[in-house]
C-alpha positions in Angstrom: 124.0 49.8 15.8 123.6 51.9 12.9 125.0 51.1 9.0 127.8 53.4 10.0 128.9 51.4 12.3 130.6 48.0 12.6 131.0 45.5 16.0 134.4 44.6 16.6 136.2 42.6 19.5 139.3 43.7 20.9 141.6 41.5 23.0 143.6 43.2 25.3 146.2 42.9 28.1 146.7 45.2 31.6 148.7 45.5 34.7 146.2 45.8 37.3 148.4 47.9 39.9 148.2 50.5 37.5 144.4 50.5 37.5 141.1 50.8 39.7 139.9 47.4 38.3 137.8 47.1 34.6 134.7 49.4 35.2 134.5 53.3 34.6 134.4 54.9 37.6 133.9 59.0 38.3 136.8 59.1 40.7 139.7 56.8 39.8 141.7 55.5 36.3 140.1 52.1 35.2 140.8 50.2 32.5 137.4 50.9 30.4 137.9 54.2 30.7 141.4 54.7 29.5 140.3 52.9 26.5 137.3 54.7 25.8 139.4 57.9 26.1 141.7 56.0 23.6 138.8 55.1 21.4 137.1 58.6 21.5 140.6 60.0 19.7 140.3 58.0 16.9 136.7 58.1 16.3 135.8 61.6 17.2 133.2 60.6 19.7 132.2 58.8 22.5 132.3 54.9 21.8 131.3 52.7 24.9 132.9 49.2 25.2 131.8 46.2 26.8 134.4 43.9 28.7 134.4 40.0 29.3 134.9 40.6 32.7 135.0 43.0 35.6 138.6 43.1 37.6 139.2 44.6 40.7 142.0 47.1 41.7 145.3 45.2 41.1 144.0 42.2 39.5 145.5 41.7 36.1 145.1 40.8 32.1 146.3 38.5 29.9 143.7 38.2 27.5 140.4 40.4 28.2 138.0 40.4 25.2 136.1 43.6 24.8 133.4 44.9 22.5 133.1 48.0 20.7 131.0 49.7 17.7 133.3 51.9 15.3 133.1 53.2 12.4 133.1 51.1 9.8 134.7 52.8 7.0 137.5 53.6 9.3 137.9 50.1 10.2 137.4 48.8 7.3 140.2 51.0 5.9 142.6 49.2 8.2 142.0 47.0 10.9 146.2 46.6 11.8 146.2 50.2 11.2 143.4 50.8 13.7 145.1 48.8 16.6 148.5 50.4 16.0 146.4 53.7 16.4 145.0 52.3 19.8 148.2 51.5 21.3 149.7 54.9 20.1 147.0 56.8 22.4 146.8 54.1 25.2 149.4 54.4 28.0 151.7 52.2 29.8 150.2 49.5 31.3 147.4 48.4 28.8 147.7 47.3 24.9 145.4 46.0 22.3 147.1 43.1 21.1 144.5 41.8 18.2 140.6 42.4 17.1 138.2 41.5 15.0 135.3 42.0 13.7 131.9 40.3 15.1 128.1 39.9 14.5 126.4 42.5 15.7 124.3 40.9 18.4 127.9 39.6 19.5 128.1 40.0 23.4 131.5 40.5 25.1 130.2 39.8 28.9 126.9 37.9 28.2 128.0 36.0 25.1 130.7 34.8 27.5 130.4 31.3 27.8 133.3 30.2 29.8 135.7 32.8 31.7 139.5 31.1 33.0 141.3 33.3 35.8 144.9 31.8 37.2 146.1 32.8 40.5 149.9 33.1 41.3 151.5 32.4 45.2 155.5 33.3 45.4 155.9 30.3 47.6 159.0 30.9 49.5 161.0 32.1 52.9 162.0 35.5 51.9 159.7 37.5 48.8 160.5 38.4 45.3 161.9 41.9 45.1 161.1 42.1 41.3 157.7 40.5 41.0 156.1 41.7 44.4 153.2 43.2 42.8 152.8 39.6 40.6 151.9 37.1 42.9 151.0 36.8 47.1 154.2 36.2 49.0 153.4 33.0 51.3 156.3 32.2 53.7 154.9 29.4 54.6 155.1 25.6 53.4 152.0 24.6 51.2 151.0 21.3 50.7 150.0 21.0 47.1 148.1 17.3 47.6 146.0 18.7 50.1 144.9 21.9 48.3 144.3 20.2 45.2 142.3 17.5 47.4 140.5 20.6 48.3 140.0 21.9 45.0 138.1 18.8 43.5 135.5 19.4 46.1 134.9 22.8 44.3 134.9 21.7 41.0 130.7 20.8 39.7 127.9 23.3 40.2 127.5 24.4 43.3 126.3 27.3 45.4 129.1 29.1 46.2 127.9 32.0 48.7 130.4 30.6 50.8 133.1 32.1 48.4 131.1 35.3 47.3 131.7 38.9 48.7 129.2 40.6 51.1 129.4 43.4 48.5 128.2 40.7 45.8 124.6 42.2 43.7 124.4 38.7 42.0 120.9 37.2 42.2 122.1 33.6 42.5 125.3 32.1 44.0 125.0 29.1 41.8 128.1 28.8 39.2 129.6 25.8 37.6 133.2 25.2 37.7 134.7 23.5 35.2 138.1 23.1 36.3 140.4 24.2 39.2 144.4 22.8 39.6 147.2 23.5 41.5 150.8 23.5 40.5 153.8 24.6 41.1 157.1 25.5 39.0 160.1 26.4 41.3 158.9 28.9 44.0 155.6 29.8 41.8 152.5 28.0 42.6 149.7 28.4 39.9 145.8 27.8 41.0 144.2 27.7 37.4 140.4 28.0 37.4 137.6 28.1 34.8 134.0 28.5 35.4 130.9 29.5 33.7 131.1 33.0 35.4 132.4 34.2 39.2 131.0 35.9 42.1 132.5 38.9 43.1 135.8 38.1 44.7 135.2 34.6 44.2 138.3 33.2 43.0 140.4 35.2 45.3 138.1 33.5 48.5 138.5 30.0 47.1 142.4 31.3 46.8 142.7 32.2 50.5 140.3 29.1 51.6 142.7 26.5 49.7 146.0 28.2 51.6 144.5 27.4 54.4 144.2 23.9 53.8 148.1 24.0 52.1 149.4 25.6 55.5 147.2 22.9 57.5 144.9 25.0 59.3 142.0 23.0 57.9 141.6 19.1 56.3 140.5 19.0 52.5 137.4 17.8 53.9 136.3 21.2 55.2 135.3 22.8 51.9 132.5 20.9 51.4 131.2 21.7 54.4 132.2 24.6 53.6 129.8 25.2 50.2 126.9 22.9 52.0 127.1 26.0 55.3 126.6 28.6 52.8 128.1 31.0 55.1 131.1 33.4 53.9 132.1 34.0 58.0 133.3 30.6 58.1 135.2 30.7 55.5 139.1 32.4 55.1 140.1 35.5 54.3 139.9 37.2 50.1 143.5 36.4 49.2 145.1 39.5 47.7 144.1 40.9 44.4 147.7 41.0 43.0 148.3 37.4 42.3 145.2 37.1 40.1 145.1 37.2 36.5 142.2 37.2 33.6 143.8 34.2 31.6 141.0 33.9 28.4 137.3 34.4 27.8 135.5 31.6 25.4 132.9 32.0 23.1 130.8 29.5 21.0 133.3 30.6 18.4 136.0 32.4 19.4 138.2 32.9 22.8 140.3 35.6 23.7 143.3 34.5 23.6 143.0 33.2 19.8 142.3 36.8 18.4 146.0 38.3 20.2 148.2 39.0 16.8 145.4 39.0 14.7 144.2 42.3 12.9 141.1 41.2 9.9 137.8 41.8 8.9 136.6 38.3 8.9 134.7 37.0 11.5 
Protein backbone atom coordinates (compact mmCIF):
# COMPACT_ATOMS: atom_id res chain seq x y z
CA UNK A 1 0.00 0.00 0.00
CA UNK A 2 0.91 3.42 -0.83
CA UNK A 3 -0.38 6.96 1.05
CA UNK A 4 -2.74 7.10 -1.87
CA UNK A 5 -4.31 4.38 -1.01
CA UNK A 6 -6.68 3.17 1.80
CA UNK A 7 -7.69 -0.84 2.87
CA UNK A 8 -11.29 -1.19 2.90
CA UNK A 9 -13.52 -4.39 3.49
CA UNK A 10 -16.45 -4.97 1.50
CA UNK A 11 -19.31 -7.39 2.44
CA UNK A 12 -21.08 -8.79 -0.30
CA UNK A 13 -23.84 -11.17 -1.42
CA UNK A 14 -24.06 -13.63 -4.80
CA UNK A 15 -26.17 -16.18 -6.46
CA UNK A 16 -23.72 -18.88 -7.26
CA UNK A 17 -25.67 -20.28 -10.50
CA UNK A 18 -24.82 -17.22 -11.98
CA UNK A 19 -21.15 -17.63 -11.45
CA UNK A 20 -17.96 -20.07 -11.92
CA UNK A 21 -17.34 -19.94 -8.13
CA UNK A 22 -15.10 -16.92 -6.18
CA UNK A 23 -11.69 -17.00 -8.01
CA UNK A 24 -10.76 -15.17 -11.43
CA UNK A 25 -10.43 -17.46 -13.94
CA UNK A 26 -9.29 -16.84 -17.93
CA UNK A 27 -12.20 -18.67 -19.30
CA UNK A 28 -15.42 -18.30 -17.32
CA UNK A 29 -17.49 -15.17 -15.16
CA UNK A 30 -16.50 -15.52 -11.45
CA UNK A 31 -17.38 -13.51 -8.78
CA UNK A 32 -13.81 -11.67 -8.23
CA UNK A 33 -13.68 -10.86 -11.45
CA UNK A 34 -16.95 -9.12 -11.98
CA UNK A 35 -16.05 -7.01 -9.13
CA UNK A 36 -12.67 -6.19 -10.10
CA UNK A 37 -14.20 -5.14 -13.46
CA UNK A 38 -16.71 -3.18 -11.20
CA UNK A 39 -13.84 -1.71 -9.19
CA UNK A 40 -11.52 -0.89 -12.17
CA UNK A 41 -14.57 1.71 -13.39
CA UNK A 42 -14.54 3.59 -10.50
CA UNK A 43 -10.92 3.81 -9.82
CA UNK A 44 -9.49 4.00 -13.26
CA UNK A 45 -7.24 1.07 -12.78
CA UNK A 46 -6.79 -2.32 -11.97
CA UNK A 47 -7.52 -2.90 -8.12
CA UNK A 48 -7.16 -6.63 -6.99
CA UNK A 49 -9.38 -8.00 -4.07
CA UNK A 50 -9.01 -10.58 -1.75
CA UNK A 51 -12.05 -12.86 -0.65
CA UNK A 52 -12.81 -14.66 2.72
CA UNK A 53 -13.42 -17.59 0.92
CA UNK A 54 -13.20 -19.53 -2.31
CA UNK A 55 -16.84 -20.88 -3.67
CA UNK A 56 -17.31 -23.27 -6.26
CA UNK A 57 -19.66 -22.97 -9.34
CA UNK A 58 -23.22 -22.70 -7.89
CA UNK A 59 -22.46 -22.35 -4.34
CA UNK A 60 -23.78 -19.19 -2.94
CA UNK A 61 -23.36 -15.72 -0.69
CA UNK A 62 -24.84 -14.34 2.01
CA UNK A 63 -22.22 -12.42 3.53
CA UNK A 64 -18.59 -12.78 1.77
CA UNK A 65 -16.09 -10.25 3.18
CA UNK A 66 -13.61 -9.06 0.66
CA UNK A 67 -10.55 -6.77 0.71
CA UNK A 68 -9.58 -4.10 -1.48
CA UNK A 69 -7.01 -0.99 -1.62
CA UNK A 70 -8.75 2.27 -3.18
CA UNK A 71 -8.15 5.36 -3.39
CA UNK A 72 -8.35 7.18 -0.54
CA UNK A 73 -9.44 10.45 -1.38
CA UNK A 74 -12.18 8.99 -3.37
CA UNK A 75 -13.31 6.96 -0.52
CA UNK A 76 -12.91 9.25 1.79
CA UNK A 77 -15.14 11.60 -0.15
CA UNK A 78 -17.92 9.10 0.30
CA UNK A 79 -17.97 5.80 1.53
CA UNK A 80 -22.15 5.33 0.92
CA UNK A 81 -21.46 7.01 -2.25
CA UNK A 82 -18.75 4.63 -3.27
CA UNK A 83 -20.93 1.45 -2.68
CA UNK A 84 -23.95 2.92 -4.50
CA UNK A 85 -21.25 3.41 -7.33
CA UNK A 86 -20.37 -0.45 -6.99
CA UNK A 87 -23.73 -1.70 -7.23
CA UNK A 88 -24.56 0.74 -10.22
CA UNK A 89 -21.62 -1.10 -12.37
CA UNK A 90 -22.09 -4.67 -10.80
CA UNK A 91 -24.76 -6.90 -12.53
CA UNK A 92 -27.55 -9.04 -11.49
CA UNK A 93 -26.66 -11.51 -9.21
CA UNK A 94 -23.99 -9.89 -6.95
CA UNK A 95 -24.25 -6.54 -4.55
CA UNK A 96 -22.14 -4.82 -2.17
CA UNK A 97 -24.26 -4.46 0.74
CA UNK A 98 -21.78 -2.51 3.29
CA UNK A 99 -17.81 -1.73 3.78
CA UNK A 100 -15.54 -0.37 5.75
CA UNK A 101 -12.44 0.76 6.17
CA UNK A 102 -9.51 -1.61 7.78
CA UNK A 103 -5.83 -1.58 8.97
CA UNK A 104 -3.73 -2.04 6.48
CA UNK A 105 -2.16 -5.33 7.32
CA UNK A 106 -6.00 -6.43 7.55
CA UNK A 107 -6.33 -9.85 5.80
CA UNK A 108 -9.70 -10.86 4.19
CA UNK A 109 -8.69 -14.83 3.72
CA UNK A 110 -5.79 -15.19 6.25
CA UNK A 111 -7.06 -12.79 8.90
CA UNK A 112 -10.12 -15.09 8.72
CA UNK A 113 -10.47 -16.65 11.97
CA UNK A 114 -13.65 -18.51 11.74
CA UNK A 115 -15.58 -19.18 8.36
CA UNK A 116 -19.75 -20.49 8.83
CA UNK A 117 -21.28 -22.10 5.54
CA UNK A 118 -25.12 -23.50 5.88
CA UNK A 119 -26.34 -26.18 3.58
CA UNK A 120 -30.02 -26.33 2.50
CA UNK A 121 -31.94 -30.11 1.53
CA UNK A 122 -35.69 -29.52 -0.04
CA UNK A 123 -36.82 -32.51 1.93
CA UNK A 124 -39.83 -33.66 0.19
CA UNK A 125 -41.70 -36.26 -2.41
CA UNK A 126 -42.06 -34.01 -5.38
CA UNK A 127 -39.24 -30.72 -5.80
CA UNK A 128 -39.64 -27.09 -5.46
CA UNK A 129 -40.34 -25.59 -8.86
CA UNK A 130 -39.32 -22.05 -7.58
CA UNK A 131 -36.22 -22.76 -5.49
CA UNK A 132 -34.67 -25.69 -7.58
CA UNK A 133 -31.38 -24.04 -7.89
CA UNK A 134 -31.62 -23.23 -3.80
CA UNK A 135 -31.37 -26.28 -2.06
CA UNK A 136 -30.68 -30.45 -3.15
CA UNK A 137 -34.09 -32.09 -3.73
CA UNK A 138 -34.07 -35.33 -1.43
CA UNK A 139 -37.18 -37.49 -2.00
CA UNK A 140 -36.36 -39.47 0.49
CA UNK A 141 -37.24 -39.58 4.35
CA UNK A 142 -34.25 -38.21 6.56
CA UNK A 143 -33.85 -38.97 9.93
CA UNK A 144 -32.76 -35.78 11.61
CA UNK A 145 -31.64 -37.74 15.09
CA UNK A 146 -29.46 -39.83 13.36
CA UNK A 147 -27.63 -37.26 11.20
CA UNK A 148 -27.19 -34.97 13.91
CA UNK A 149 -25.83 -38.18 15.91
CA UNK A 150 -23.58 -38.15 13.09
CA UNK A 151 -22.60 -34.71 13.07
CA UNK A 152 -21.32 -34.57 16.76
CA UNK A 153 -18.75 -37.08 15.70
CA UNK A 154 -17.44 -34.42 13.34
CA UNK A 155 -17.51 -31.60 15.53
CA UNK A 156 -13.44 -31.23 17.39
CA UNK A 157 -10.21 -31.14 15.41
CA UNK A 158 -9.87 -33.76 13.37
CA UNK A 159 -8.17 -34.91 10.15
CA UNK A 160 -10.69 -34.74 7.75
CA UNK A 161 -9.05 -36.27 4.43
CA UNK A 162 -11.88 -38.35 4.54
CA UNK A 163 -14.11 -35.32 3.63
CA UNK A 164 -11.54 -33.44 1.37
CA UNK A 165 -11.46 -33.51 -2.56
CA UNK A 166 -8.89 -35.51 -4.61
CA UNK A 167 -8.41 -32.06 -6.26
CA UNK A 168 -7.60 -30.57 -2.63
CA UNK A 169 -3.64 -28.54 -2.73
CA UNK A 170 -4.05 -28.16 1.14
CA UNK A 171 -0.88 -29.22 2.93
CA UNK A 172 -2.76 -30.64 6.00
CA UNK A 173 -6.24 -32.13 6.33
CA UNK A 174 -6.40 -31.07 9.96
CA UNK A 175 -9.33 -28.43 10.59
CA UNK A 176 -11.30 -27.69 13.78
CA UNK A 177 -14.95 -27.60 13.66
CA UNK A 178 -16.60 -25.69 15.88
CA UNK A 179 -20.11 -26.38 15.34
CA UNK A 180 -22.31 -28.45 12.89
CA UNK A 181 -26.45 -28.85 13.48
CA UNK A 182 -29.24 -30.07 11.66
CA UNK A 183 -32.68 -28.68 11.48
CA UNK A 184 -35.47 -28.52 9.78
CA UNK A 185 -38.35 -25.89 9.19
CA UNK A 186 -41.25 -27.45 7.05
CA UNK A 187 -39.83 -29.25 3.98
CA UNK A 188 -36.22 -27.27 4.45
CA UNK A 189 -33.65 -28.98 6.29
CA UNK A 190 -30.63 -26.66 7.27
CA UNK A 191 -27.03 -28.31 8.11
CA UNK A 192 -25.25 -25.17 9.74
CA UNK A 193 -21.42 -25.58 10.04
CA UNK A 194 -18.57 -23.36 11.33
CA UNK A 195 -14.92 -24.27 11.25
CA UNK A 196 -11.64 -22.68 11.42
CA UNK A 197 -11.24 -23.08 7.61
CA UNK A 198 -12.53 -26.10 4.92
CA UNK A 199 -10.98 -28.40 2.61
CA UNK A 200 -11.96 -28.15 -0.75
CA UNK A 201 -15.43 -29.56 -1.14
CA UNK A 202 -15.45 -30.30 2.42
CA UNK A 203 -18.71 -29.30 3.63
CA UNK A 204 -20.58 -30.54 0.67
CA UNK A 205 -18.81 -34.32 1.48
CA UNK A 206 -19.80 -34.16 5.12
CA UNK A 207 -23.35 -32.96 3.44
CA UNK A 208 -23.60 -36.15 1.25
CA UNK A 209 -21.96 -38.43 4.14
CA UNK A 210 -24.71 -37.21 6.77
CA UNK A 211 -27.74 -38.09 3.97
CA UNK A 212 -26.58 -41.18 4.04
CA UNK A 213 -26.83 -41.76 7.53
CA UNK A 214 -30.57 -39.71 7.38
CA UNK A 215 -31.74 -42.21 4.55
CA UNK A 216 -30.20 -45.22 6.72
CA UNK A 217 -27.67 -46.50 4.46
CA UNK A 218 -25.09 -46.18 7.32
CA UNK A 219 -25.36 -46.04 11.48
CA UNK A 220 -24.05 -42.67 13.05
CA UNK A 221 -21.42 -44.69 14.21
CA UNK A 222 -19.74 -44.95 10.71
CA UNK A 223 -18.28 -41.40 10.56
CA UNK A 224 -15.79 -41.92 12.95
CA UNK A 225 -14.56 -44.64 11.41
CA UNK A 226 -14.93 -42.78 8.90
CA UNK A 227 -12.27 -39.72 9.80
CA UNK A 228 -9.99 -42.48 11.83
CA UNK A 229 -9.77 -44.45 7.74
CA UNK A 230 -8.64 -41.36 6.36
CA UNK A 231 -9.83 -42.56 3.07
CA UNK A 232 -12.28 -40.29 0.75
CA UNK A 233 -13.36 -43.83 -1.35
CA UNK A 234 -15.17 -44.86 1.60
CA UNK A 235 -16.91 -42.21 2.06
CA UNK A 236 -20.29 -40.81 0.01
CA UNK A 237 -20.66 -38.89 -2.69
CA UNK A 238 -19.89 -34.44 -2.75
CA UNK A 239 -23.59 -33.42 -2.32
CA UNK A 240 -24.43 -30.81 -4.94
CA UNK A 241 -23.07 -27.37 -4.91
CA UNK A 242 -26.47 -25.57 -5.03
CA UNK A 243 -27.65 -26.09 -1.64
CA UNK A 244 -24.59 -24.48 -0.07
CA UNK A 245 -24.32 -21.12 1.10
CA UNK A 246 -21.24 -18.70 2.54
CA UNK A 247 -23.30 -17.58 5.78
CA UNK A 248 -20.47 -15.09 7.61
CA UNK A 249 -16.67 -14.80 7.99
CA UNK A 250 -15.26 -13.70 11.66
CA UNK A 251 -12.56 -11.69 12.51
CA UNK A 252 -10.89 -10.80 15.87
CA UNK A 253 -12.91 -7.71 15.42
CA UNK A 254 -15.27 -7.73 12.97
CA UNK A 255 -17.52 -10.48 10.93
CA UNK A 256 -19.15 -10.14 7.80
CA UNK A 257 -22.32 -10.14 8.36
CA UNK A 258 -22.00 -7.00 11.02
CA UNK A 259 -20.61 -4.59 8.19
CA UNK A 260 -24.03 -5.34 5.67
CA UNK A 261 -25.83 -1.70 5.80
CA UNK A 262 -23.04 -0.02 7.04
CA UNK A 263 -21.12 2.61 4.82
CA UNK A 264 -18.12 4.66 7.32
CA UNK A 265 -14.66 5.42 7.67
CA UNK A 266 -14.21 4.13 11.07
CA UNK A 267 -12.74 1.01 11.60
Amino acid sequence: MNQNTQRIAMVIEFDGRLFHGWQRQNNAITVQETLEVALEKIEGCKRPTVGSGRTDTGVHAEAMLVHVDVLASRWQRSARAYTQGMNQHLPAGVVVMGACIVADDFHARFSCIERRYRYQIWNRSTPSVLTAWRHWWMPRALDLHAMQQAADYIVGKKDFAAFQATACQAHSAIREVRYLAVSQEGWEIKIEIHADGFLYHMVRNIVGNLVQVGIGKWPAEYIPELIRKKDRSLAAATAPAQGLYFSNALYPTLNARDLIGREDNKT
